[in-house]
GUZATI-397289 format. One record per residue (C-alpha): residue in one letter; x, y, z. Coordinates in steps of 0.25 Angstrom, whole numbers, padded with zeros to 4 digits. Example, Ala and Ser with C-alpha at 12.3 -4.5 7.8 and 13.67 -1.06 7.14 Angstrom:
BEGIN
 residu    xx    yy    zz
      a  0049 -0018  0031
      s  0055 -0004  0029
! end
This chain:
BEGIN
 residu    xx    yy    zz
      x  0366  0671  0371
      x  0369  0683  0380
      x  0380  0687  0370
      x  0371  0687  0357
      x  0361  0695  0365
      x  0372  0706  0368
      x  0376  0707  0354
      x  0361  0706  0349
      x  0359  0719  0359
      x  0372  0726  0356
      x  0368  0724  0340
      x  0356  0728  0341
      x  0358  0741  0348
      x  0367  0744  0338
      x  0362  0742  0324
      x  0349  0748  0321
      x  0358  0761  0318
      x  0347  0773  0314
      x  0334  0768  0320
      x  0332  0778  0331
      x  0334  0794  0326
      x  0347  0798  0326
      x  0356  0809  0324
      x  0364  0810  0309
      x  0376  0808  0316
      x  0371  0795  0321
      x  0363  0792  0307
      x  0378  0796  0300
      x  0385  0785  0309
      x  0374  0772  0304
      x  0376  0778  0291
      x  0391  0776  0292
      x  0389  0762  0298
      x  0381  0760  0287
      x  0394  0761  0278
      x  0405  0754  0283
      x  0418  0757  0278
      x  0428  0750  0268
      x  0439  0759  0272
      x  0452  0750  0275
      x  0461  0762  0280
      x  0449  0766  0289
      x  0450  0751  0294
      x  0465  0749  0296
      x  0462  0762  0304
      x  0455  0753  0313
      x  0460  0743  0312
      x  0474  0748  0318
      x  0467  0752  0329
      x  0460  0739  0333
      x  0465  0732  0344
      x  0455  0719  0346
      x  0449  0714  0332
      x  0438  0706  0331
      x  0436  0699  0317
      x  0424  0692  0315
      x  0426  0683  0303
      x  0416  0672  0294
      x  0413  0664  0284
      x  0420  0675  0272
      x  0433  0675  0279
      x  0435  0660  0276
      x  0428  0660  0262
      x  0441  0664  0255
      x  0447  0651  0262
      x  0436  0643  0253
      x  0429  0639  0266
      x  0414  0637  0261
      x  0404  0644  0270
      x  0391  0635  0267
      x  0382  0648  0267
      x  0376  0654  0256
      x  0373  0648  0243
      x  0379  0633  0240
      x  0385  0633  0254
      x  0381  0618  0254
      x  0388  0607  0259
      x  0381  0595  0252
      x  0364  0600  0253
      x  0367  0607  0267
      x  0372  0620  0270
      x  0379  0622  0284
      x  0367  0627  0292
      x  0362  0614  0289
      x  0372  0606  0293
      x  0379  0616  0304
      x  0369  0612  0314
      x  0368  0602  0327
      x  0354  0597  0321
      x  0361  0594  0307
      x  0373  0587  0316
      x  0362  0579  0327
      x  0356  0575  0313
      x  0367  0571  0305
      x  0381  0572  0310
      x  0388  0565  0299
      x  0383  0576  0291
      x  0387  0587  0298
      x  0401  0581  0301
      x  0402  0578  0285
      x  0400  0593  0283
      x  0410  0599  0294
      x  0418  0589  0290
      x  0419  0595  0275
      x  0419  0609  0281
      x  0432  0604  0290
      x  0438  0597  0278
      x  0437  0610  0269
      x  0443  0618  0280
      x  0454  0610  0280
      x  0460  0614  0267
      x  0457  0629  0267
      x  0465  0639  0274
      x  0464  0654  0279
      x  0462  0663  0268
      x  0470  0678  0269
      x  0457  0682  0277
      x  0459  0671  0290
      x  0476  0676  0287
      x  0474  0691  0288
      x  0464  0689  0301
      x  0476  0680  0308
      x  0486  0689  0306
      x  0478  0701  0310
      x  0477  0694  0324
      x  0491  0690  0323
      x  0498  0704  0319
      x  0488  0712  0328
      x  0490  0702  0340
      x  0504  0708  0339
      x  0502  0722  0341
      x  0492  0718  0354
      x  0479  0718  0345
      x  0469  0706  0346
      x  0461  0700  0335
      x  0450  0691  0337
      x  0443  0682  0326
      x  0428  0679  0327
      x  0426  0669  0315
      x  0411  0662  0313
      x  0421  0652  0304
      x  0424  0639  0306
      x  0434  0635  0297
      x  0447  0639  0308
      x  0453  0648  0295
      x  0456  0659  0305
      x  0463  0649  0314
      x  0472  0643  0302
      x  0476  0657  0300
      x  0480  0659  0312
      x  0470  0667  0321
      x  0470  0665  0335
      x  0460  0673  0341
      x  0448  0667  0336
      x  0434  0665  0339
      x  0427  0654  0331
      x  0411  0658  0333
      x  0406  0645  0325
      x  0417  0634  0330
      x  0427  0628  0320
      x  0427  0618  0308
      x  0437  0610  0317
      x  0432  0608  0331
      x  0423  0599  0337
      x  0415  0596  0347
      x  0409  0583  0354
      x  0394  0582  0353
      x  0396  0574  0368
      x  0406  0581  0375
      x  0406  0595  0368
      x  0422  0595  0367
      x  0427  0603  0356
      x  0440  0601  0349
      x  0449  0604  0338
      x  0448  0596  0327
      x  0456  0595  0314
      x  0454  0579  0310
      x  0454  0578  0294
      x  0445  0571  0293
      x  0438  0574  0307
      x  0434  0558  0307
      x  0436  0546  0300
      x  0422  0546  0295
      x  0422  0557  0288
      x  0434  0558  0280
      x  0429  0560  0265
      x  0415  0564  0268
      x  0408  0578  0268
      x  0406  0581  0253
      x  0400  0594  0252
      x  0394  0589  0239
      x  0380  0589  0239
      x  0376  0574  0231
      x  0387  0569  0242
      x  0378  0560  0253
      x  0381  0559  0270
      x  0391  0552  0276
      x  0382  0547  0286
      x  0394  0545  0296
      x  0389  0539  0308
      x  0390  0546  0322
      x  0398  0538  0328
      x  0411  0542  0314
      x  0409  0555  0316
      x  0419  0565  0324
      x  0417  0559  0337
      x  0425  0567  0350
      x  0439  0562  0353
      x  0436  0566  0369
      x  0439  0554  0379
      x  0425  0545  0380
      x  0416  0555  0372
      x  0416  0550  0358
      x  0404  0561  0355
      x  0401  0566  0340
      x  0409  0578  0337
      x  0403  0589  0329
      x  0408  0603  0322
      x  0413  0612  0332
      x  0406  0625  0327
      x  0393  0633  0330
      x  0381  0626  0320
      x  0369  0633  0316
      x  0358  0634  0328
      x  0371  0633  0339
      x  0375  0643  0347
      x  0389  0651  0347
      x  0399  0646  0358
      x  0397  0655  0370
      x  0411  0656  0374
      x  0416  0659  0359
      x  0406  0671  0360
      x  0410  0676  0371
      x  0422  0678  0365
      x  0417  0684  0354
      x  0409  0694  0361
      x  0424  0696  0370
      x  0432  0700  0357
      x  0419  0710  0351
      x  0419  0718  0364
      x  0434  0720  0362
      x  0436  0722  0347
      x  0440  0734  0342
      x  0438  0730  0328
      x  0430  0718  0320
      x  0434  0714  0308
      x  0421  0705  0301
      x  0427  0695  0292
      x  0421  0688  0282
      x  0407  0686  0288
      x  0394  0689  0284
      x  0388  0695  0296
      x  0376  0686  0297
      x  0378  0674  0305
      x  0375  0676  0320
      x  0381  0678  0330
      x  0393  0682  0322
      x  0384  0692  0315
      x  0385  0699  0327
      x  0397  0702  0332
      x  0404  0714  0322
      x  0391  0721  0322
      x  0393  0720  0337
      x  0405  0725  0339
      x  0401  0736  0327
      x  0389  0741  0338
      x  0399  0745  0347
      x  0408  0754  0339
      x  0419  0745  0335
      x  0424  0744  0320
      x  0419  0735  0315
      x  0426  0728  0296
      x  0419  0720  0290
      x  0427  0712  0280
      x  0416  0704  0270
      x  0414  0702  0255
      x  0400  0706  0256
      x  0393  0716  0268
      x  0385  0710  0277
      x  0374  0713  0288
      x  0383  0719  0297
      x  0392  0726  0287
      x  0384  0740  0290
      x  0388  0740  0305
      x  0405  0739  0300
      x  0413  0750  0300
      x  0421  0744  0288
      x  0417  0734  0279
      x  0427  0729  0267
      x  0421  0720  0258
      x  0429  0708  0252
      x  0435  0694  0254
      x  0438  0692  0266
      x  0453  0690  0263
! end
């Protein structure tokens, strides 16, 4: 809670550019924050002089993959969309459900791979690790793509498509099983005429730890869940030493992730937004270069 409130503050104190009188050298710079640039030569300038990277990537860098996002318009999975499935009500409720649904999203995830966006990003970290520069990934996805392509330095905010964790003794585990248990093999049709399995407790994903035997459920932040403290902690570590923040493929609006670039912005740090459309925070960017991600 303490970090949100520091970010709040520090956002806070840092956007309402123009509400007091100031001077027109002051009302020339919001103007100018107002228009962020599209110029590439201006950002390789930059970007050669950056030394820690932060890149802040969503739910656009994974689209070219073929990922479905389940936001917006006919982002259903049967009748539900995934805040009303992505929640420990909807899984205290029904669990065969909510496995069915993770267990078509693991499925899907299985046959997609890292698109030219998830590559460039991986070998950004690998050629730069090179010359003693550091990149660090801060992705709201759960899909592992930046993983498969090879990053290392990664920070996953929501959790991962293929990790668990015991509903009895909290362990949290890596997980590839295809499928994840017997049970569920064949099931999870997104179709919307298609009825619940209605697979009893006991068949679900059950923890492989010695005498536990507790239900498993998706490792990864639902809707009404708090962030993992310590996963936030190093968030904050890595945005109090960038040098530069690359937003990729995100739309600025989910918090806390929301958050982040227009805090490291606040303090004076460049700050490219790379995004098919502009978004809220688009105005507080230095660059912004609208298109596909890849």
């Amino acid at each position: 809670m303490c970090f949100f409130q520091f970010t709040a503050r520090r956002l806070v104190s840092q956007a309402h550019c123009g509400l007091k009188a100031s001077s027109s050298k002051k009302q020339k710079l919001c103007l100018e924050m107002a228009r962020p640039s599209s110029n590439m030569a201006d950002f390789r300038e930059v970007f050669a002089k950056a030394k820690h990277i932060a890149i802040i990537t969503g739910a656009g860098v994974s689209a070219e993959s073929g990922v479905p996002t389940f936001r917006g318009a006919g982002g259903f999975w049967r009748k539900w969309q995934a805040q009303e499935l992505a929640t420990p009500g909807a899984f205290a409720r029904n669990p065969s459900r909510v496995w069915e649904f993770y267990h078509y999203r693991r499925e899907v995830m299985l046959s997609k791979h890292p698109n030219p966006a998830h590559i460039a990003i991986a070998e950004c970290e690998k050629r730069l690790s090179k010359q003693g520069r550091s990149v660090v990934v801060i992705t709201q996805n759960i899909d592992e793509l930046h993983r498969k392509a090879g990053s290392k330095h990664l920070l996953e905010i929501h959790g991962s498509l293929f990790k668990t964790r015991c509903t009895s003794c909290g362990n949290v585990a890596a997980n590839y099983k295809s499928p994840i248990c017997p049970a569920l093999a064949g099931k999870g049709a997104p179709d919307p005429d298609t009825e619940d399995a209605a697979i009893p407790v006991e068949d679900l994903p059950q923890c492989e730890e010695d005498g536990c035997n507790g239900l498993l459920r998706p490792h990864v932040v639902w809707f009404g869940e708090a962030l993992d403290p310590g996963v936030l902690t190093a968030v904050e570590k890595e945005l109090d030493i960038c040098d530069l923040c690359l937003v990729v493929g995100t739309s600025s609006v989910v918090y806390p992730a929301a958050m982040f670039a227009p805090q490291v912005s606040a303090r004076g740090v460049p700050v490219a937004e790379f995004n098919m459309e502009p978004t809220p925070a688009t105005n507080r960017f230095r660059f912004h270069f609208p298109g596909p991600c890849g």
